[in-house]
N, C-alpha and C positions, 0 to 999 in steps of 0.2 A: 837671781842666784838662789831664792829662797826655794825654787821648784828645782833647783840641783840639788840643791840641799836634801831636798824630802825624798826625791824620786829618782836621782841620779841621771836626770835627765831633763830638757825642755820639753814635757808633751805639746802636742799638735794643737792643745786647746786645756781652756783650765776649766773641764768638766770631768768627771769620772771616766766616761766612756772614752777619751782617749787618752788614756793612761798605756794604748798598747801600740802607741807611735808617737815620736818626734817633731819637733820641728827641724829643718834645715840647720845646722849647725854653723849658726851665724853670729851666739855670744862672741866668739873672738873677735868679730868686728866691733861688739861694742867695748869691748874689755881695752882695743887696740884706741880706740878715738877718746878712751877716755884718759889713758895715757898722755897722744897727742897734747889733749884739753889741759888735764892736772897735773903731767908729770908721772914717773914711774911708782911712789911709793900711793898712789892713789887706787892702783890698782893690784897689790901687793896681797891684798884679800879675796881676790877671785882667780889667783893663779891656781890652787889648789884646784875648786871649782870646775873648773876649766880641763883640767888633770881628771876628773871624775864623768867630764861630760865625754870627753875621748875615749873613757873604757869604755861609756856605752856604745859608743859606734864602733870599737874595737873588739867585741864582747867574744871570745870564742877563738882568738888571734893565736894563743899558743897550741889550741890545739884542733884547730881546723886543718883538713887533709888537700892535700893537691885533686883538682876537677873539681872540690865538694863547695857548697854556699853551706853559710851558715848566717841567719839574721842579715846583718848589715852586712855582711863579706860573703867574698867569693876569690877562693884562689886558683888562680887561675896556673899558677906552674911553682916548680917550687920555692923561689923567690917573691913572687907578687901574689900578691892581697892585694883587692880594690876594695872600693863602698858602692853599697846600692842601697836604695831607698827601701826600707820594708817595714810592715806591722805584725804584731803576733796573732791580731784576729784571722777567723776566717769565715766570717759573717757576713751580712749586708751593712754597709755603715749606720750607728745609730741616726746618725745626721741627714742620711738617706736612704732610709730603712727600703720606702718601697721601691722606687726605682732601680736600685742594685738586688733587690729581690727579683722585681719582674724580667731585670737584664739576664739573672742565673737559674731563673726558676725551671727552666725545659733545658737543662746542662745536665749530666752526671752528676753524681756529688761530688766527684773529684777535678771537676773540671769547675763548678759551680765555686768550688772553694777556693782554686788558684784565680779566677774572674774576683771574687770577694778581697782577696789577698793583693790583688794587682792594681783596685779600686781603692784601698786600703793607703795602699805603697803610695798611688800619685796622688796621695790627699797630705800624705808626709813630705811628699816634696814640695809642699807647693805651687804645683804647676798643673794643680787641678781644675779643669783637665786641658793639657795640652795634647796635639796631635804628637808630641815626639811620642808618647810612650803605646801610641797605637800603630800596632801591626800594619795595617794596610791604611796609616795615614790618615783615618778619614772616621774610621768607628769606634764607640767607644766598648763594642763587645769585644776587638779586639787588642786592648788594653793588655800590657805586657811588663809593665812595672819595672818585676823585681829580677827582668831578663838582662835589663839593662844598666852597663855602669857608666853612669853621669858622670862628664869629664867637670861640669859644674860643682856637684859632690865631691867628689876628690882633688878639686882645687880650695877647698875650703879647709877638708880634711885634712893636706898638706897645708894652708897658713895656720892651722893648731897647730903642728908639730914644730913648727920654723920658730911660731911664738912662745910654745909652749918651753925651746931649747933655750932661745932669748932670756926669756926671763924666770928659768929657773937658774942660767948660769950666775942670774945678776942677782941671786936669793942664795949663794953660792952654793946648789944643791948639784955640785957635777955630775950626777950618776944619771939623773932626769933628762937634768942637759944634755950629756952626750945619747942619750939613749934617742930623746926627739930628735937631733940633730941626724942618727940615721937611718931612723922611719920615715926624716922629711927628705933626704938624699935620696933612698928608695923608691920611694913616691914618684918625687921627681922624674927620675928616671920611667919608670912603667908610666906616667901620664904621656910622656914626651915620645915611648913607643906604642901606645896603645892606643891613645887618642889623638896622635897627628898623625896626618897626611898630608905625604910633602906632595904628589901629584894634587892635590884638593886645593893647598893653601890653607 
């Protein structure tokens, strides 16, 4: 909670250089079991917290445009806003300077920068590197990041809002409460049409 505190966010790592991405936004799980463990006034001090980690993944939410991303969002009509994974660098990772060098080095620069940006993104998720976020399944050149919005991400994004309604109501802050209560209904909703398929299962 001390790196909410300072940074208003979980970076990716507690070194300097990523200060310009996250981690998965998985405090609520622990803020949620420690509950479970102590009871609710145990966790009475990282609601706030919690409150401040959400802006950042909501960072641009009043006034981001329909078709447009911005950082972590992308709205997609005029109702829905999703989450996608993303960093403000558009470098080569310090942590892998040459490799993502030698991957963007004979790219454009604009092309070399979204490959940097998209290298960037699935090191914020986690899931570096998995084949989901590669184009043709298989190469890491064609890594797509920040094209994509993780049904994973936004189930998470949605259990902050459900908790965050929880126990603000129980701190009796109603305005918070009803407010996550219907960013997490919305949610709800756009996950359930955008990421199922009923012919898939």
């Amino acid at each position: 909670d001390l790196l909410i505190d300072t940074y208003g966010f979980i970076p990716n790592g507690t070194r300097h250089y990523f200060l310009t991405r996250s981690q998965p936004p998985v405090f609520v799980l622990y803020i949620d079991l420690l509950e479970k463990m102590k009871g609710f006034d145990a966790i009475i001090p990282f609601i706030q917290k919690l409150d401040k980690e959400y802006q950042f993944w909501m960072n641009g939410m009043d006034s981001i445009k329909t078709g447009e991303h911005f950082e972590h969002l992308v709205k997609i009509d005029n109702e829905t806003i999703l989450n996608r994974y993303y960093d403000k660098g558009r470098t080569p990772r310090e942590e892998s300077f040459y490799h993502d060098y030698v991957l963007g080095s004979k790219l454009p620069k604009e092309e070399a920068e979204k490959l940097y940006l998209d290298l960037r993104a699935g090191a914020a998720s986690g899931w570096d590197y998995s084949t989901r976020w590669f184009r043709d399944g298989k190469n890491l050149a064609t890594i797509a990041t920040t094209d994509i919005l993780p049904v994973d991400l936004n189930c998470l994004i949605y259990l902050m809002e459900t908790k965050l309604s929880e126990w603000f109501a129980k701190i009796d802050n109603t305005e918070k409460s009803n407010f996550y209560k219907s960013q997490a209904e919305k949610r709800k909703e756009h996950i359930q049409k955008y990421f199922w398929s009923e012919e898939e299962g």
